[in-house]
N, C-alpha and C positions, 0 to 999 in steps of 0.2 A: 682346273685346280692350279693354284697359285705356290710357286716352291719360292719358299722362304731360305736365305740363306743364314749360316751360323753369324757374322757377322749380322746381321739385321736382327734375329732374336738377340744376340749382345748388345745390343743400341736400344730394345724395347726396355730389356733388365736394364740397362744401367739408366735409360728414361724414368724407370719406376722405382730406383734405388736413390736416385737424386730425386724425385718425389717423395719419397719416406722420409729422408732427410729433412727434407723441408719443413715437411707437416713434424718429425720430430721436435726440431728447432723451435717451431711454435708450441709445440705441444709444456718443452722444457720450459719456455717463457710462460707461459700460464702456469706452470707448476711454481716459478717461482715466486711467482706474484699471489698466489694462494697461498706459498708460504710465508710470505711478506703478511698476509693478510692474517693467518693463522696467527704470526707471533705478535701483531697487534693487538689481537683478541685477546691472546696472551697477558700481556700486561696491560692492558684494559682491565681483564677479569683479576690479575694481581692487584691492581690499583683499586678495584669494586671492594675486594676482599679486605684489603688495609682498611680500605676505609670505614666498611663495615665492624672489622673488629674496633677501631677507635670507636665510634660511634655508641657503640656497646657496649664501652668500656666506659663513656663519657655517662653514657642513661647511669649505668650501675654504678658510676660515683658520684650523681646527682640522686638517685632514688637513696642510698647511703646516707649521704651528707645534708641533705636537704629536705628531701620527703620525708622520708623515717623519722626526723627531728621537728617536722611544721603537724605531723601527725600527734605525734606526745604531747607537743605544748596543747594543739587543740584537744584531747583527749582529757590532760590536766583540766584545761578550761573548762570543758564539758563537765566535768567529774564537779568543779565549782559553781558551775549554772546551774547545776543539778540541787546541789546541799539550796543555794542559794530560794531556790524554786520551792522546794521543802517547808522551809522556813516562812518564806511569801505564802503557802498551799495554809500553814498552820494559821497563821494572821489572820486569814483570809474566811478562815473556817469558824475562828473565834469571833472575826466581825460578824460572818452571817445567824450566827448565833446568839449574840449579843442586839441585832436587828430584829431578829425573831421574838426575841424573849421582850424585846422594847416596841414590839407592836401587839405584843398581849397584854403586857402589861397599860400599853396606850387605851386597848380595846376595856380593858377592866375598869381604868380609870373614868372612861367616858360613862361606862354601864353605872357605876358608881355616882358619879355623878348625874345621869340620866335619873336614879332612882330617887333619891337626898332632894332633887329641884318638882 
């Protein structure tokens, strides 16, 4: 058995006390650099946020000012193609009537004539 003296356990602790340090020391340097890293995320994630409310704010004053107003004009317009269409349907309906009644009266005219020769 091997007698260790008070002096030689003082020299092991303070061996392994200036190894905590050590590894402390680094331990702190990583810590800082994670928070180095944290507050870049930081305003990363502040600058993401700015820029998404602009962003949001831009859509919403483009759907406002621009959407909403190219909507009504075409809506207006549609409302006009529409009457317009109406008007052409009614024409349209008097011509094919007016064809009809001038292919009866064509057919009559021939029978008429068919008959008389």
């Amino acid at each position: 058995m091997k007698v260790v003296t008070d002096r030689q356990i003082l020299e092991a602790v303070l061996t392994e006390v200036r190894g905590f340090g050590t590894r402390m020391d680094k331990f702190e340097s990583r810590m800082d650099k994670f928070e180095s890293q944290m507050n870049r995320m930081e305003e990363s994630q502040k600058r993401f946020e700015e820029e998404t409310r602009n962003n949001f704010a831009d859509i919403k004053l483009h759907l406002e000012n621009i959407t909403d107003r190219n909507i009504s004009i075409l809506a207006e317009n549609h409302l006009n193609l529409i009457n317009k269409m109406d008007v052409s349907a009614t024409w349209m309906n008097r011509i094919m009537i007016n064809e009809v009644k001038m292919n009866a009266l064509t057919d009559q005219v021939a029978r008429l004539q068919a008959k008389s020769s």
